[in-house]
PDB file of N, CA, C and O in Angstrom:
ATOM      1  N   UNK A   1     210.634 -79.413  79.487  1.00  0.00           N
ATOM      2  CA  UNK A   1     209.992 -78.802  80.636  1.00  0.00           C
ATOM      3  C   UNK A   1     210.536 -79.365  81.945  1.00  0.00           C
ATOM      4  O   UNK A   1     210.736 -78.733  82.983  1.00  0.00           O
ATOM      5  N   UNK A   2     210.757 -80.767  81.699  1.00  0.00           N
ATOM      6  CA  UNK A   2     211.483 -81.085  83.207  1.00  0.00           C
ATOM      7  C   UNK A   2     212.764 -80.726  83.943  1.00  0.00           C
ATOM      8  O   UNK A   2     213.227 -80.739  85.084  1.00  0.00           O
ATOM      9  N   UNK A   3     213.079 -80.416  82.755  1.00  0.00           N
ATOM     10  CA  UNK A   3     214.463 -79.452  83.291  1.00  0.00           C
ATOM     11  C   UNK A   3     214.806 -78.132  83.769  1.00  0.00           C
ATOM     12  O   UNK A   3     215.828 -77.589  84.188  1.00  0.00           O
ATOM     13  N   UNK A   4     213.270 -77.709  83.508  1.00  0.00           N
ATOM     14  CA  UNK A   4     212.754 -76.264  84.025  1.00  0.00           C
ATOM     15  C   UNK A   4     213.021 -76.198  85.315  1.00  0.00           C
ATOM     16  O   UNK A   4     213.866 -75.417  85.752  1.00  0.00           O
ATOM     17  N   UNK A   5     212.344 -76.992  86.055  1.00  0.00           N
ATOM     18  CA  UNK A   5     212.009 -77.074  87.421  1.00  0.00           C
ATOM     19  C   UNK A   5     213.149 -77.830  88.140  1.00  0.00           C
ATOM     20  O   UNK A   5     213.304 -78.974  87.712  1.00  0.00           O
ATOM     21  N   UNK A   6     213.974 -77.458  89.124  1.00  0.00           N
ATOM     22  CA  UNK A   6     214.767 -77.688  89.987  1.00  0.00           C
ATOM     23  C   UNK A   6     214.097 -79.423  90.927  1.00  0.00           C
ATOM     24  O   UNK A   6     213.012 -79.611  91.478  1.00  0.00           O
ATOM     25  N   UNK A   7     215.022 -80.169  90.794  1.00  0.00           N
ATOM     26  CA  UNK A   7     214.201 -80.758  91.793  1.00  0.00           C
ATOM     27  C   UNK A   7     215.034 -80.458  93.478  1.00  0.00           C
ATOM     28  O   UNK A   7     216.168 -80.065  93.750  1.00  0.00           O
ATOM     29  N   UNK A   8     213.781 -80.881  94.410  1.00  0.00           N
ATOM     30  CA  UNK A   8     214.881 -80.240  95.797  1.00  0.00           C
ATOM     31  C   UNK A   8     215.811 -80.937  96.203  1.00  0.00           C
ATOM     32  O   UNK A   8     216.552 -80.589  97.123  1.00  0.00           O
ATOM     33  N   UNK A   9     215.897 -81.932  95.627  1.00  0.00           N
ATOM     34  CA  UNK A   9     217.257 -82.416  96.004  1.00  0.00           C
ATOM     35  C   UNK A   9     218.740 -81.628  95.965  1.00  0.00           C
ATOM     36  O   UNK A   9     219.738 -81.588  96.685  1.00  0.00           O
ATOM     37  N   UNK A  10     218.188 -80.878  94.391  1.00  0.00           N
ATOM     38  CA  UNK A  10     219.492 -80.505  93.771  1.00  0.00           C
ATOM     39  C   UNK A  10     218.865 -79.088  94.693  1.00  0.00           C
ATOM     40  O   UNK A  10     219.965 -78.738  95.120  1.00  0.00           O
ATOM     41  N   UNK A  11     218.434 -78.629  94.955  1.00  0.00           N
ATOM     42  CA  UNK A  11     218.179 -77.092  95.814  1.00  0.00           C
ATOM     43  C   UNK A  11     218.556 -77.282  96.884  1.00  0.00           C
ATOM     44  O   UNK A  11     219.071 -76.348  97.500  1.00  0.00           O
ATOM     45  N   UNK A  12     218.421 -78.627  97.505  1.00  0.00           N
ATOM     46  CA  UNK A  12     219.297 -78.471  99.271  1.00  0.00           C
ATOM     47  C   UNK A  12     220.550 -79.033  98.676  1.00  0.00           C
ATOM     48  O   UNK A  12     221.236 -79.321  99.657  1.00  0.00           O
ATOM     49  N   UNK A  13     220.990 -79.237  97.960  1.00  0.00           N
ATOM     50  CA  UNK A  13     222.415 -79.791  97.723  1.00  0.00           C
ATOM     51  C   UNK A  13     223.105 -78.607  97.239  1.00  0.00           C
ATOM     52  O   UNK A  13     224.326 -78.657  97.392  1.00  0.00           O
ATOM     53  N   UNK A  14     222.699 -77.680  96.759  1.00  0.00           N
ATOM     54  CA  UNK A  14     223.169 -76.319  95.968  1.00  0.00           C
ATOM     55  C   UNK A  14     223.593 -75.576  97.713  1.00  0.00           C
ATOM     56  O   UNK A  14     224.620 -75.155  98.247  1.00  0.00           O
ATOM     57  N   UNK A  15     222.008 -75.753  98.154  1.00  0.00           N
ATOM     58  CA  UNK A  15     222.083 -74.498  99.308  1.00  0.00           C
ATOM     59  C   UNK A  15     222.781 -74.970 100.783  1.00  0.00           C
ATOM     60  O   UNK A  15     222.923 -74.198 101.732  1.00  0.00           O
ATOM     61  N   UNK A  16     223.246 -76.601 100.779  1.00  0.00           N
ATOM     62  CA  UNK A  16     224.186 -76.845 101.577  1.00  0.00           C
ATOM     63  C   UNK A  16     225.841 -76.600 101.426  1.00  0.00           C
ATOM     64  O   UNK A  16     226.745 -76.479 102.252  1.00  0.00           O
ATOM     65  N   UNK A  17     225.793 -76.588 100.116  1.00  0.00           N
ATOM     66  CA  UNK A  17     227.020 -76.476  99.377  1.00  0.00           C
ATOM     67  C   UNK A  17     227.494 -75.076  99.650  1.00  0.00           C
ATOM     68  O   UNK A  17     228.632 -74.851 100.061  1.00  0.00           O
ATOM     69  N   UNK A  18     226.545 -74.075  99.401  1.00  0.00           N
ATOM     70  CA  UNK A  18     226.968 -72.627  99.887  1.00  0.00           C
ATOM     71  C   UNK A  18     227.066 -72.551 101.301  1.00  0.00           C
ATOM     72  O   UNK A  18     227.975 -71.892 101.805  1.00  0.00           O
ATOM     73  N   UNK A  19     225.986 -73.330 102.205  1.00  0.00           N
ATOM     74  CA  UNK A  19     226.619 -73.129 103.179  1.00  0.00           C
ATOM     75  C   UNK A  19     228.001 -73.530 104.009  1.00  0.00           C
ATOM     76  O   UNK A  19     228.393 -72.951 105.023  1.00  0.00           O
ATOM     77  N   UNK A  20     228.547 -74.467 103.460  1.00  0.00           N
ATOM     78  CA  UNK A  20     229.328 -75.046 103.753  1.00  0.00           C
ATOM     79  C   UNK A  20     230.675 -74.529 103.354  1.00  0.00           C
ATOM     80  O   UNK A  20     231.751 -74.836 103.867  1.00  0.00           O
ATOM     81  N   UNK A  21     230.368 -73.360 101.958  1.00  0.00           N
ATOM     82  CA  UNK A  21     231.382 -72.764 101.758  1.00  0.00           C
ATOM     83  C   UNK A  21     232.032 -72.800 100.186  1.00  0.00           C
ATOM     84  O   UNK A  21     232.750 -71.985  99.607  1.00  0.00           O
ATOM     85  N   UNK A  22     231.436 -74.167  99.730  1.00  0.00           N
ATOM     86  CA  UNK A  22     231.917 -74.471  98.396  1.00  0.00           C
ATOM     87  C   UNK A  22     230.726 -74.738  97.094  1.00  0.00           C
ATOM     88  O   UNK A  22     230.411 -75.772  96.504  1.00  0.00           O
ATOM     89  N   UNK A  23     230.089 -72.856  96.913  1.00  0.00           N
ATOM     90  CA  UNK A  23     229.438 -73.308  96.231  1.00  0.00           C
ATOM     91  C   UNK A  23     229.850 -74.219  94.846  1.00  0.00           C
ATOM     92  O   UNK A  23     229.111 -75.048  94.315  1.00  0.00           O
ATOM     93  N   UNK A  24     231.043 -73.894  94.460  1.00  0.00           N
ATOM     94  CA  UNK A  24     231.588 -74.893  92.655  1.00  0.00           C
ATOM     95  C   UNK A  24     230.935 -76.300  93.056  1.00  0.00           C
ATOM     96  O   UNK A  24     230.203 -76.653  92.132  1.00  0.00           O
ATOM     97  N   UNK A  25     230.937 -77.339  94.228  1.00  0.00           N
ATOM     98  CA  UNK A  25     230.244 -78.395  94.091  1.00  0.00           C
ATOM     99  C   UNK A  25     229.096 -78.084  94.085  1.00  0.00           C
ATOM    100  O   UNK A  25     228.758 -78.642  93.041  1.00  0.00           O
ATOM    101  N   UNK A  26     228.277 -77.646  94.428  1.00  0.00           N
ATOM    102  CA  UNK A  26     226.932 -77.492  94.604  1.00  0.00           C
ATOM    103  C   UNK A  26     226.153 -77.383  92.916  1.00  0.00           C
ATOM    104  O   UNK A  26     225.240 -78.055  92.438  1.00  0.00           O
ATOM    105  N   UNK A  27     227.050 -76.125  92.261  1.00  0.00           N
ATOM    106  CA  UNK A  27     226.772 -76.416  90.914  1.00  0.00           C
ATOM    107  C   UNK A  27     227.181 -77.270  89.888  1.00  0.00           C
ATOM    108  O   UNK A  27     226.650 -77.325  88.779  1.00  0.00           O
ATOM    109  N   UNK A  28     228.360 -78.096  90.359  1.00  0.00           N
ATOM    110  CA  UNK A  28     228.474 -79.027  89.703  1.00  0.00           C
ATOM    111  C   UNK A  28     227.744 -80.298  89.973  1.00  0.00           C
ATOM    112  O   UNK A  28     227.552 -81.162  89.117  1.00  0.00           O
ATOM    113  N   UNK A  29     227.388 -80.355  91.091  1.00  0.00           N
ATOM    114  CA  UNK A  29     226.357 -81.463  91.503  1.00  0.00           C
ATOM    115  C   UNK A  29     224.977 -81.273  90.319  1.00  0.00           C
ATOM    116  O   UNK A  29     224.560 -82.183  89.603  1.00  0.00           O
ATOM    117  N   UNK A  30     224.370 -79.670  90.361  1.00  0.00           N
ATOM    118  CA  UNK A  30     223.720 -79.209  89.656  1.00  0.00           C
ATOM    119  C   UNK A  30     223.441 -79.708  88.170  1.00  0.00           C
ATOM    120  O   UNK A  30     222.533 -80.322  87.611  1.00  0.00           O
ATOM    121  N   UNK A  31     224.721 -79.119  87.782  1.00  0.00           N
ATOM    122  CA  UNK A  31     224.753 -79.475  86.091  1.00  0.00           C
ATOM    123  C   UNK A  31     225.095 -81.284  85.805  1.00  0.00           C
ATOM    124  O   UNK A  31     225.338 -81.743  84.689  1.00  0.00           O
ATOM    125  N   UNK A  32     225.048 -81.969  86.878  1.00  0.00           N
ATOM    126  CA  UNK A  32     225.441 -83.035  86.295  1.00  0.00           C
ATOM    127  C   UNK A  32     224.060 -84.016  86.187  1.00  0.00           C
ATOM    128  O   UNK A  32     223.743 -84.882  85.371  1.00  0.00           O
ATOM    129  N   UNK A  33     223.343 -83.437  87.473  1.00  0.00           N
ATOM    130  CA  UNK A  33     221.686 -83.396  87.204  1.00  0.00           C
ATOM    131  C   UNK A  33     221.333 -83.492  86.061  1.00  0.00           C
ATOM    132  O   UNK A  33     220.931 -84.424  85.363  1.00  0.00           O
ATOM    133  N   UNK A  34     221.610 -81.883  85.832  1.00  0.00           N
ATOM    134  CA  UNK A  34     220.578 -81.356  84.192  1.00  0.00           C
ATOM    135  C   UNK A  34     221.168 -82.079  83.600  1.00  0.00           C
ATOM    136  O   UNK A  34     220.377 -82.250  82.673  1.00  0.00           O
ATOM    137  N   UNK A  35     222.361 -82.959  83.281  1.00  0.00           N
ATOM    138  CA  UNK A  35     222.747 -83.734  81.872  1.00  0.00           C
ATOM    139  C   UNK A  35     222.344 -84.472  81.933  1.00  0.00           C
ATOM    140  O   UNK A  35     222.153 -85.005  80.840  1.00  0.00           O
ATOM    141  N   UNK A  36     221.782 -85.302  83.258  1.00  0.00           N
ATOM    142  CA  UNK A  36     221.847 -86.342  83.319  1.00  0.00           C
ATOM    143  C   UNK A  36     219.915 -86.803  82.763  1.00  0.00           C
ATOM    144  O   UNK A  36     219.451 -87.822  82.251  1.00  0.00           O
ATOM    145  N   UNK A  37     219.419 -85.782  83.095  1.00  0.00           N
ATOM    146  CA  UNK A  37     217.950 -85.597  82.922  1.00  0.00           C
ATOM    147  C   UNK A  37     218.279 -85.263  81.399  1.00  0.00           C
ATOM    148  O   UNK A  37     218.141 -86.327  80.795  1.00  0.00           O
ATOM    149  N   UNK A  38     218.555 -84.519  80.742  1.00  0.00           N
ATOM    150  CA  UNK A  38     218.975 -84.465  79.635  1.00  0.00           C
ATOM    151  C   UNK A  38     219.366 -85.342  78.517  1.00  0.00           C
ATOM    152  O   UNK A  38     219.062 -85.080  77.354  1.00  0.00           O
ATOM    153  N   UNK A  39     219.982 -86.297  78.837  1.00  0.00           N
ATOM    154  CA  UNK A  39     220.291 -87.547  78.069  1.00  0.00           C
ATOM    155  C   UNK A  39     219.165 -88.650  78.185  1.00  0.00           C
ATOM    156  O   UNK A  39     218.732 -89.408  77.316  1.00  0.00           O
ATOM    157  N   UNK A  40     218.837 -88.523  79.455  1.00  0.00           N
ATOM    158  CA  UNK A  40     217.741 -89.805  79.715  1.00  0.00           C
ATOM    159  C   UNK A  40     216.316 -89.051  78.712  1.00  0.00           C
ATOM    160  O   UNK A  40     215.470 -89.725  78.124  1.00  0.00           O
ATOM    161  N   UNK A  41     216.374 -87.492  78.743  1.00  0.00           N
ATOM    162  CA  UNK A  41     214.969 -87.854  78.070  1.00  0.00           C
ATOM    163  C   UNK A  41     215.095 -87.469  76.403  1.00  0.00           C
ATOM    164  O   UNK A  41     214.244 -87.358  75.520  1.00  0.00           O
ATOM    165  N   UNK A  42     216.559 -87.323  76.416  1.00  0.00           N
ATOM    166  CA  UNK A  42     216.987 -87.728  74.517  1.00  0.00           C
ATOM    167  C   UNK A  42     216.631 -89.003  74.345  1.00  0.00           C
ATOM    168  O   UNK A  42     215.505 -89.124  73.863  1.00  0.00           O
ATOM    169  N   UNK A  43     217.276 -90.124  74.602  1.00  0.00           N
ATOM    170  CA  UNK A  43     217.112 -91.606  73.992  1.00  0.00           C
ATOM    171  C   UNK A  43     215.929 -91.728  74.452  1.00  0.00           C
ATOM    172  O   UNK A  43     215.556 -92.860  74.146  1.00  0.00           O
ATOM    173  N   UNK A  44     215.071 -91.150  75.061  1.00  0.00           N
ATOM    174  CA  UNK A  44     213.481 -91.816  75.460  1.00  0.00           C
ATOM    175  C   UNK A  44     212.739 -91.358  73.892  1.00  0.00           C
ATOM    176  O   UNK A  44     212.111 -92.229  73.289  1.00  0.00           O
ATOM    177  N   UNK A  45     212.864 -89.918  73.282  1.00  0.00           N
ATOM    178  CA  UNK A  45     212.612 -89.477  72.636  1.00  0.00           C
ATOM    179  C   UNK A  45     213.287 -90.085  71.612  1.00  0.00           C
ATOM    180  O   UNK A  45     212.459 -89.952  70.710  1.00  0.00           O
ATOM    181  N   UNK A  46     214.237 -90.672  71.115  1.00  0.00           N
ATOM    182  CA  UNK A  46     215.172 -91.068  69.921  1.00  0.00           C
ATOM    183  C   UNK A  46     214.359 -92.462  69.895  1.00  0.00           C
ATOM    184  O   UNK A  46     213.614 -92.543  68.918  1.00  0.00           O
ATOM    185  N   UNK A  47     214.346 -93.301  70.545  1.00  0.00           N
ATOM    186  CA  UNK A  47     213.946 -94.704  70.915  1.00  0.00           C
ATOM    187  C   UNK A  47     212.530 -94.254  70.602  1.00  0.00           C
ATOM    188  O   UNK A  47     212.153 -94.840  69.588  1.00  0.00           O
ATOM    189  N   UNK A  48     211.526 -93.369  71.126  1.00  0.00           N
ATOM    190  CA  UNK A  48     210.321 -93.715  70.737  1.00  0.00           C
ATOM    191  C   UNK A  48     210.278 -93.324  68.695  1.00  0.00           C
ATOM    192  O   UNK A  48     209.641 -93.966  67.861  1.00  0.00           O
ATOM    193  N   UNK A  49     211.115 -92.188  68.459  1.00  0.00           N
ATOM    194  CA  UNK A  49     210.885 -92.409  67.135  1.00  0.00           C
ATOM    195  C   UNK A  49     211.206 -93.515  66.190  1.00  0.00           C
ATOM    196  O   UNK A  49     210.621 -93.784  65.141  1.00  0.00           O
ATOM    197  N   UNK A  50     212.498 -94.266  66.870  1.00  0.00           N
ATOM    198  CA  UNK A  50     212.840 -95.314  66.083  1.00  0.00           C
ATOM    199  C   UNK A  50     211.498 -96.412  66.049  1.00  0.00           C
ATOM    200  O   UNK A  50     210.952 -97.060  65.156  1.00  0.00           O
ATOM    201  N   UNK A  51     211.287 -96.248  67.519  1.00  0.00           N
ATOM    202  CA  UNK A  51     209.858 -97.824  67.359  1.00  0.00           C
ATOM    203  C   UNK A  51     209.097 -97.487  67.073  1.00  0.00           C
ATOM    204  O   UNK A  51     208.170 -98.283  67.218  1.00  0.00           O
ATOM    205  N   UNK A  52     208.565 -95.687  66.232  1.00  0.00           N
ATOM    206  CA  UNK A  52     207.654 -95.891  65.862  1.00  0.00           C
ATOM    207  C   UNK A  52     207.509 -95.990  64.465  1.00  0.00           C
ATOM    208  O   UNK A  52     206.434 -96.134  63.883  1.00  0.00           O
ATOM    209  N   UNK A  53     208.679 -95.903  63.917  1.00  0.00           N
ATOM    210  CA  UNK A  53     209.226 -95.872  62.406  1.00  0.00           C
ATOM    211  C   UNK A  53     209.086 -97.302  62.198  1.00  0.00           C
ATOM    212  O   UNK A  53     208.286 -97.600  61.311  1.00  0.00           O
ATOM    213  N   UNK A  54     209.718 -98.345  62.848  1.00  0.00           N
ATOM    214  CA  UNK A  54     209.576 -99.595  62.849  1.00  0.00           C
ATOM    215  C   UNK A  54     208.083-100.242  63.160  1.00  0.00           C
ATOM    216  O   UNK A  54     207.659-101.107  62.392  1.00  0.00           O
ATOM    217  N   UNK A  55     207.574 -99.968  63.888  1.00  0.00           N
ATOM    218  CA  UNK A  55     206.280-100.120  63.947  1.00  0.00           C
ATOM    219  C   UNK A  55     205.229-100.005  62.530  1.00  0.00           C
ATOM    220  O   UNK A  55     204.476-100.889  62.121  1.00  0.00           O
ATOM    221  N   UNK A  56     205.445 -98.615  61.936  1.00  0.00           N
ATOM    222  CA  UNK A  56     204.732 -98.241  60.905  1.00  0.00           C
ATOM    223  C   UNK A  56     205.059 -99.588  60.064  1.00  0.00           C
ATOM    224  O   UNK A  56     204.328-100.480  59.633  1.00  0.00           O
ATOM    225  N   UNK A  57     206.383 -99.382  60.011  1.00  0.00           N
ATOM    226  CA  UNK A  57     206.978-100.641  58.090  1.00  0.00           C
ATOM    227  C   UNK A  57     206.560-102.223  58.875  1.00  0.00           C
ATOM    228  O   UNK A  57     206.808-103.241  58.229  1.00  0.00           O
ATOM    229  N   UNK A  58     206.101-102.318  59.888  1.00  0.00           N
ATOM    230  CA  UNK A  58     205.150-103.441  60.322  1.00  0.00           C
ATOM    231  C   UNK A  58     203.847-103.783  60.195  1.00  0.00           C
ATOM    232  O   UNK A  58     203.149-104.758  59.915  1.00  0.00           O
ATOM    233  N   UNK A  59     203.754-102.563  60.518  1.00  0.00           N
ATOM    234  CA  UNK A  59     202.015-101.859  60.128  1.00  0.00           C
ATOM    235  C   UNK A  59     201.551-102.078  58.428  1.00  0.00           C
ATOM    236  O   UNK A  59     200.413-102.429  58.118  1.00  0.00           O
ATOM    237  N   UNK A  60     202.597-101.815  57.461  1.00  0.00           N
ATOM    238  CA  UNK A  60     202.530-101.724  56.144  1.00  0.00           C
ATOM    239  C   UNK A  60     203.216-103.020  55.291  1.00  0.00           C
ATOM    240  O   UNK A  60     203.126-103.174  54.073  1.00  0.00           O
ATOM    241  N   UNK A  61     203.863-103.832  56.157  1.00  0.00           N
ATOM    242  CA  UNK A  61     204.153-104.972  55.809  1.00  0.00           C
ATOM    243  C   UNK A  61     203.085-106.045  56.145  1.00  0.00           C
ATOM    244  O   UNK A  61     202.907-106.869  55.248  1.00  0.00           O
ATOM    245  N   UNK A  62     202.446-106.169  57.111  1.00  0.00           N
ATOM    246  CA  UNK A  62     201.674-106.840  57.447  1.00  0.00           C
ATOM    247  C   UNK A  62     200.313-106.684  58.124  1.00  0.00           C
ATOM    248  O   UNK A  62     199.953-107.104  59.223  1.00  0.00           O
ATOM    249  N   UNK A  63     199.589-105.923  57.132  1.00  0.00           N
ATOM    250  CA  UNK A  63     198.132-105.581  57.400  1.00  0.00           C
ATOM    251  C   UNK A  63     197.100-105.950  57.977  1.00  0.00           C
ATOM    252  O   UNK A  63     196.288-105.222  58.548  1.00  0.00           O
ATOM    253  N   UNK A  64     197.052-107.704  57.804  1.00  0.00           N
ATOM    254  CA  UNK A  64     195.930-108.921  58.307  1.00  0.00           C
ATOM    255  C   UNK A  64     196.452-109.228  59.390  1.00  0.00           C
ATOM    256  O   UNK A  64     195.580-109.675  60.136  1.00  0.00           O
ATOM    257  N   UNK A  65     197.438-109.215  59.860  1.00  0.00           N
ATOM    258  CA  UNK A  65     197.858-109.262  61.177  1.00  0.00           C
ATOM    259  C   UNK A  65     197.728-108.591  61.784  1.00  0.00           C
ATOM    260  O   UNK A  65     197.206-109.016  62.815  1.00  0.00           O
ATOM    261  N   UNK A  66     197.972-107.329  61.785  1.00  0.00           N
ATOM    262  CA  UNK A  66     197.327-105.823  62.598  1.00  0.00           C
ATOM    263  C   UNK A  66     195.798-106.071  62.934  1.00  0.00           C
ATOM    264  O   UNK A  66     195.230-105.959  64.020  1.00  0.00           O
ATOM    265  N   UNK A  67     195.269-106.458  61.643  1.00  0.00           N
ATOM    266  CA  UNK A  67     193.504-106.037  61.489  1.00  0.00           C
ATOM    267  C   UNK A  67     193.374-107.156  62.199  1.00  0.00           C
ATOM    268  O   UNK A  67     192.202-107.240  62.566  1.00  0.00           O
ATOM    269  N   UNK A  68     194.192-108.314  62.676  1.00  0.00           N
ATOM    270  CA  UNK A  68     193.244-109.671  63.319  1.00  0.00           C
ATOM    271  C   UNK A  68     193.695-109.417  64.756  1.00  0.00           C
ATOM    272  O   UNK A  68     192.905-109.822  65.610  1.00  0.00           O
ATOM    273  N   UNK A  69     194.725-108.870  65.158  1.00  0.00           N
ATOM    274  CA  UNK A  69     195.193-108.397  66.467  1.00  0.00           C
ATOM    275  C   UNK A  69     194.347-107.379  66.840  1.00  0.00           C
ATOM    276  O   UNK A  69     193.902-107.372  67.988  1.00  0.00           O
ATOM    277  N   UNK A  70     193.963-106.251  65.811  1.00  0.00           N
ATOM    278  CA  UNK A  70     192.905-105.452  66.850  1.00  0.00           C
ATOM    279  C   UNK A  70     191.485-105.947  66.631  1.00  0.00           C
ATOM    280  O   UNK A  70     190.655-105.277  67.245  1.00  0.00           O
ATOM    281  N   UNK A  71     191.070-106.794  66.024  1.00  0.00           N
ATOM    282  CA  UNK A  71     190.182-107.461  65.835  1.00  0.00           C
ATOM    283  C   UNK A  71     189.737-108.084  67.472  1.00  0.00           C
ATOM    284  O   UNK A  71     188.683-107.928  68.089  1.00  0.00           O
ATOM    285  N   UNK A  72     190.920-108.791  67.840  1.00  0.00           N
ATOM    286  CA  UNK A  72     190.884-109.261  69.268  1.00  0.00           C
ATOM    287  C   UNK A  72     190.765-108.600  70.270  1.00  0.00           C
ATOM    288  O   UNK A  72     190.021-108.880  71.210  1.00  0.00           O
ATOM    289  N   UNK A  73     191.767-107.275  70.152  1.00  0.00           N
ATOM    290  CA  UNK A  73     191.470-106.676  71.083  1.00  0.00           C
ATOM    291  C   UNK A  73     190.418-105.887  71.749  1.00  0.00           C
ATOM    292  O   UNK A  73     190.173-105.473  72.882  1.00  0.00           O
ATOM    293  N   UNK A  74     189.765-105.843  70.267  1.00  0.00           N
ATOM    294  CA  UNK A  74     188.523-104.806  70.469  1.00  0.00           C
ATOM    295  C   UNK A  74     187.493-106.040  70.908  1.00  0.00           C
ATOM    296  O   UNK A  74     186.598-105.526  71.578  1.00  0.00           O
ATOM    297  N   UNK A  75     187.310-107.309  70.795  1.00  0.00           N
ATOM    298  CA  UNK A  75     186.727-107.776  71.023  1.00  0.00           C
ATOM    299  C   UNK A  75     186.714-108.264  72.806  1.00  0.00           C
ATOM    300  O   UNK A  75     185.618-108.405  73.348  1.00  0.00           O
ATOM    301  N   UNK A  76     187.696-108.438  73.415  1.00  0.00           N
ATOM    302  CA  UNK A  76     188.366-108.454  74.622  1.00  0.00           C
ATOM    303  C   UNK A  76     187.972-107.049  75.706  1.00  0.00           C
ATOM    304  O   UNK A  76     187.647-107.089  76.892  1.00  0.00           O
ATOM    305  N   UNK A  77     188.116-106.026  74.936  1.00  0.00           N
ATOM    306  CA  UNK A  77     187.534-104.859  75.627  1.00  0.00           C
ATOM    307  C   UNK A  77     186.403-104.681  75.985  1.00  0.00           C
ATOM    308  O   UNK A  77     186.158-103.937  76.935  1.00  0.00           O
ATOM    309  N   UNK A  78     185.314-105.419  75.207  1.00  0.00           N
ATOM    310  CA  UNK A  78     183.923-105.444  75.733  1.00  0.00           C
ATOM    311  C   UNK A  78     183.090-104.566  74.531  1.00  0.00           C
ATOM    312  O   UNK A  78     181.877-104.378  74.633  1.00  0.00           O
TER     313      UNK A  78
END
């Protein structure tokens, strides 16, 4: 979804670019945006599945540790 929406940076950089005469930078400024938003929110997404895969075989390796950690926490919360 975030790539839906233009941010205005890249809209006055597009619409200076035409004015100036050369829109090809303007869209290449453009698309280097969208990749760039693009990659950053792949590995956000790749990285959260890995830690949560790792997390789980933590979760299932070590049970009494989980249960005494939220033990605390819930106790800490009030």
């Amino acid at each position: 979804m975030a790539g839906l929406i233009p941010c205005l940076l890249t809209l006055f950089v597009i619409i200076f670019a035409i004015s100036k005469g050369v829109p090809v930078a303007g869209l290449l400024f453009a698309v280097t945006i969208m990749t760039g938003v693009a990659l950053t929110l792949s590995t956000v997404v790749i990285l959260s599945i890995l830690c949560r895969e790792r997390l789980v075989h933590n979760f299932e390796r070590r049970p009494r540790l989980f249960a005494t950690i939220s033990s605390v926490w819930k106790a800490r919360q009030g």
